[in-house]
C-alpha positions as CSV (number, residue, x, y, z in Angstrom):
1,X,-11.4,-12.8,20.3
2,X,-11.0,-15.2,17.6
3,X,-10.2,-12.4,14.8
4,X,-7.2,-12.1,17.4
5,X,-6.8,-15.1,17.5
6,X,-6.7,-16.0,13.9
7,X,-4.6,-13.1,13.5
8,X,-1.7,-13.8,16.0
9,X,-2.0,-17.5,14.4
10,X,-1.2,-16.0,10.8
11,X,1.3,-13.7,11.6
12,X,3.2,-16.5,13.7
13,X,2.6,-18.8,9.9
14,X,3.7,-15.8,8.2
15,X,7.0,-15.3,10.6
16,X,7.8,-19.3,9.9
17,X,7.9,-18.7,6.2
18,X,9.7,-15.6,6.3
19,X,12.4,-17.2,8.1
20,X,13.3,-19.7,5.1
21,X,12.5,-17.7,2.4
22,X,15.2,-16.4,0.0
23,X,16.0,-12.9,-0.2
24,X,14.5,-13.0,-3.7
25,X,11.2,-13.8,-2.5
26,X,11.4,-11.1,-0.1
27,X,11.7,-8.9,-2.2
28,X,9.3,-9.9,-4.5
29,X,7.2,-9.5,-1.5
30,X,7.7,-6.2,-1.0
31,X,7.4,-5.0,-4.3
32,X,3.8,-6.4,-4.2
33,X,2.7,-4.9,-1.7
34,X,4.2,-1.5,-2.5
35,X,2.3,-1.8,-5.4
36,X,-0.8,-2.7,-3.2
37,X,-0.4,0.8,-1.1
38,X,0.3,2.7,-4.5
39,X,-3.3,1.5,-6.1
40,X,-4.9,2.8,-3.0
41,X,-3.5,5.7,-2.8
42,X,-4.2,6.3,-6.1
43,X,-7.8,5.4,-6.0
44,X,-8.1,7.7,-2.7
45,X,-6.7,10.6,-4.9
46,X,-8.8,10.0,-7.7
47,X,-12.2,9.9,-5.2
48,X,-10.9,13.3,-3.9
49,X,-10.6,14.5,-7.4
50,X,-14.0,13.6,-7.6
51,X,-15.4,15.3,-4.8
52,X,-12.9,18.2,-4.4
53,X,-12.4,18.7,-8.0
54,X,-8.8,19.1,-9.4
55,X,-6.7,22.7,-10.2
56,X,-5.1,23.8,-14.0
57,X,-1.4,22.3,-14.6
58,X,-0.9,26.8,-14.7
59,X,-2.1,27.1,-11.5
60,X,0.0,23.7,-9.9
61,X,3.0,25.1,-11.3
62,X,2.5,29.0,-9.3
63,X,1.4,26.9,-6.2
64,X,4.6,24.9,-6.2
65,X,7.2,27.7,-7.6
């Protein structure tokens, strides 16, 4: 309850700000955490690399053709 709690809190802080902010920040913003999701799903690919192992450039290039 008070994770909820916290949360709804934050995201109400987080509306507030959003609301005066210049589009510049915004978009600074979001460029963050694009960058965010693109590290993860780069380190996810790079675990499954790991485990799966990974396939010759030769034999991307027939899979895709």
């Amino acid at each position: 309850m008070a994770t909820t709690s916290k949360r709804r809190s934050l995201m109400e802080l987080i509306q507030k700000h959003l609301n005066i902010a210049p589009e510049s920040t915004l978009e600074k913003v979001l460029e963050l955490l694009e960058d965010e999701e693109d590290i993860r799903d780069a380190l996810a690919e790079i675990a499954d690399a790991k485990i799966n192992g990974t396939i010759s450039w030769d034999e991307y290039k027939k899979e895709t053709a």
